[in-house]
C-alpha positions, 0 to 999 in steps of 0.5 A, spaced: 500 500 500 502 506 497 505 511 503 499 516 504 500 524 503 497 531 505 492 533 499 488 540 498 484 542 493 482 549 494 478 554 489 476 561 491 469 560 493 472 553 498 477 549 501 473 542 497 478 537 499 483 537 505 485 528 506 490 524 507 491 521 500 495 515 497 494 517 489 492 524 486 491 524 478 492 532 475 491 535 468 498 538 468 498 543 462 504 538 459 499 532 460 496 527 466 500 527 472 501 521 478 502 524 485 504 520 490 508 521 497 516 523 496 514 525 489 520 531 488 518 537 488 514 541 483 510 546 481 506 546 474 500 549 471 493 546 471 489 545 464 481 544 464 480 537 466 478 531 471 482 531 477 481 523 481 483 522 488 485 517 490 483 516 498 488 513 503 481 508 505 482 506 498 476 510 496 476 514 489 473 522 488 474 525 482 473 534 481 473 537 475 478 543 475 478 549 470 485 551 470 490 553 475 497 551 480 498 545 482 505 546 488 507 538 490 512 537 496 515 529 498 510 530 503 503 532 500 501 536 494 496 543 493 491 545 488 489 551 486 484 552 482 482 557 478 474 554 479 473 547 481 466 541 483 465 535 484 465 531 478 458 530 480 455 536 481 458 538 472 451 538 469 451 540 461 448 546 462 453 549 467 459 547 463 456 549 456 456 556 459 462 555 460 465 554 453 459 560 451 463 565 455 470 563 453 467 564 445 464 571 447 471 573 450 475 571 444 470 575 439 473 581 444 479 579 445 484 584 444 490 582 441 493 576 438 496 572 444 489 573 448 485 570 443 490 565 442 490 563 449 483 563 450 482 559 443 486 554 447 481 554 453 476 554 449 478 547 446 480 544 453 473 546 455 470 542 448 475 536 450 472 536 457 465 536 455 466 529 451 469 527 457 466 528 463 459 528 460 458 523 455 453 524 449 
């Protein structure tokens, strides 16, 4: 059994988790990443995506992250995410605005970089979507 760590996962509306974990899965920028205890320390980016968490009861919960940092010591990890829920609490509707306001944002983007940036978004919003809610 892996050695358990300290996980947080915090948004600007709430702390959503606080545990000792044995495993969190992120979406890195550069792609999906594997915490677990003693990992080196690291400080990455957060794209839009599902974050599973894999509790020290054995236990997996899954939140939906849109966008952030994440700060990973050998002795536990912090997430801090621009926006976050529960994977369960994801309807189509809340999400599907979402990518509304990123599309709103692009067509007033002011320059080139900012429109590309939230181009990207924009995309990682649309992979989500398929994603997490299917069909």
């Amino acid at each position: 059994m892996a050695d358990p760590f300290n996980f947080e996962l915090v948004s600007p509306e709430r702390l959503l988790v606080s545990e000792k974990v044995t495993e969190v899965v992120i979406p890195a920028t550069l792609g999906e990443m594997t915490v677990m205890a003693n990992h080196a320390p690291t400080m990455t980016t957060i794209k839009p995506g599902v974050v599973s968490v894999k509790l020290a009861s054995g236990q997996v919960n899954k939140y939906v992250v849109f966008g952030g940092f994440a700060d990973i010591l050998p002795t536990g990890c912090t997430l801090l995410a621009e926006s976050a829920v529960p994977a369960t609490e994801l309807t189509r509707d809340a999400l599907q605005k979402r990518i509304d306001a990123a599309q709103a944002e692009i067509a007033n983007a002011q320059n080139y970089e900012h429109k590309t940036k939230l181009e990207q978004f924009l995309g990682q919003l649309a992979d989500l979507n398929g994603a997490v809610i299917p069909g």
